[in-house]
N, C-alpha and C positions, 0 to 999 in steps of 0.2 A: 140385315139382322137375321139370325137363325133361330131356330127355338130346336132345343134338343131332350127333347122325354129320354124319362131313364130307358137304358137299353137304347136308346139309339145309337149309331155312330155313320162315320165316311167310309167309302171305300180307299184305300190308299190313292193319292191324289195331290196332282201342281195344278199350277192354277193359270196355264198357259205363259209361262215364266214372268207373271205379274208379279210385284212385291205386295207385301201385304200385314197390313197389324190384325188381331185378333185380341179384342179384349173381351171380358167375361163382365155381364151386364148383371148377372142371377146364376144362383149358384156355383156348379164348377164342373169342369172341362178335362179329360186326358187330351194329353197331345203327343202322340207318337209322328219318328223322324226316319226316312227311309233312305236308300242310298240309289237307289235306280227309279225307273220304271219303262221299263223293255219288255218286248213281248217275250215271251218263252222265262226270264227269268226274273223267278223270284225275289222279289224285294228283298231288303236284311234289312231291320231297325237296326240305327243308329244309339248307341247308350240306350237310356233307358224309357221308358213313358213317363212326362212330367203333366203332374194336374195341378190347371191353373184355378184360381178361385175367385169371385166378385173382386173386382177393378185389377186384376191382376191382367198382364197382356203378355202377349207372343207375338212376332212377325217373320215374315216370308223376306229374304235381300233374294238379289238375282244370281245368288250365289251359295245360299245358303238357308238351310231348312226348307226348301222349293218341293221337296214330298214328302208328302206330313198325311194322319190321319186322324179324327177327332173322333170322340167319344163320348157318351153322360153314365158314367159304370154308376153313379151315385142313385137316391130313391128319388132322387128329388128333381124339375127339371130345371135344365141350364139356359139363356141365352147370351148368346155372344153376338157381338157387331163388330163386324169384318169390310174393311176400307182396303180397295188396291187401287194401285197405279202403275204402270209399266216404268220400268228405270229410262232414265235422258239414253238417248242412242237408239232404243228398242223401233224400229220402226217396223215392224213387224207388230199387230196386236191379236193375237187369237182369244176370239173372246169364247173362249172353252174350257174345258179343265180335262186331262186327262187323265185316267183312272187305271189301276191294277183291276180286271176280273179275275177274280180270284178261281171263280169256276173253270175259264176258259184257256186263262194264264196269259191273258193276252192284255194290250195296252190298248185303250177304248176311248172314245170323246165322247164328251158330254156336255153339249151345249144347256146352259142354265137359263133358267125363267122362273118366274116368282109364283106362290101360289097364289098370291091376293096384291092389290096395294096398299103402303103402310094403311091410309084411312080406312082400308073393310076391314085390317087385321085390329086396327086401334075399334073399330066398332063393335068385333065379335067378341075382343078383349073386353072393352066396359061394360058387353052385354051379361057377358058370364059373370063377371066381378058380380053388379048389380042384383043378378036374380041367383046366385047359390052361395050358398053359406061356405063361411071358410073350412077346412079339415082342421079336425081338434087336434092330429096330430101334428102340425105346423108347428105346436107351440111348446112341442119339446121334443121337435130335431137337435140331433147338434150342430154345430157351425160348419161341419165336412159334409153334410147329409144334404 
């Protein structure tokens, strides 16, 4: 599971050529589609940026959409949960993800690790629910927001 505040997003990014669903749990998501990622050059998006919305999904085949970049351009924040598994044959499993630096121009690994486990994230979540009040503005977002 991610959580993405407005204004966040990824850096252009595979996922060590795992496949992978991406569904949108809360609010909504851009998902931009890349054709490389090599050092020295430049990625090119693919068509255009599509944003997904609550139960709306996207996935990663081993062939296709593999660099991708997300984003919460919206006010609002988004979470998505993200499921991979390496395709039958992969015997090879990098459990990394590597990245465009966009400063460096170069192609980078990044090995991931979680900030919390689900239960402290489920505990800091009920904690905040519990002790602060909702925002009044909640109640007349629109459905995109």
């Amino acid at each position: 599971m991610e959580v993405w505040p407005p204004g966040h997003k990824s850096p252009i990014h595979d996922h060590g050529d795992a496949c992978a669903i991406i569904r949108v749990l809360s609010g909504t998501i851009q998902c931009s589609y890349y054709d490389t990622l090599v050092s020295k050059v430049e990625p090119k998006l693919l068509g255009q940026p599509i944003e997904l919305d609550k139960d709306q999904i996207t996935w990663l085949g081993d062939n296709q959409y593999q660099i991708h970049a997300l984003e919460n351009i919206r006010s609002r924040t988004c979470i998505t949960l993200q499921c991979y598994q390496f395709p039958k044959g992969n015997d090879l499993h990098e459990e990394k993800f590597r990245f465009f630096d966009a400063s460096s121009k170069e192609q980078t690994d990044f090995h991931p690790n979680s900030d919390c486990t689900f239960t402290d994230f489920y505990d800091i979540m009920k904690t905040e629910w519990d002790t602060k009040k909702p925002y009044p503005e909640w109640q007349t977002l629109s459905k995109k927001e």
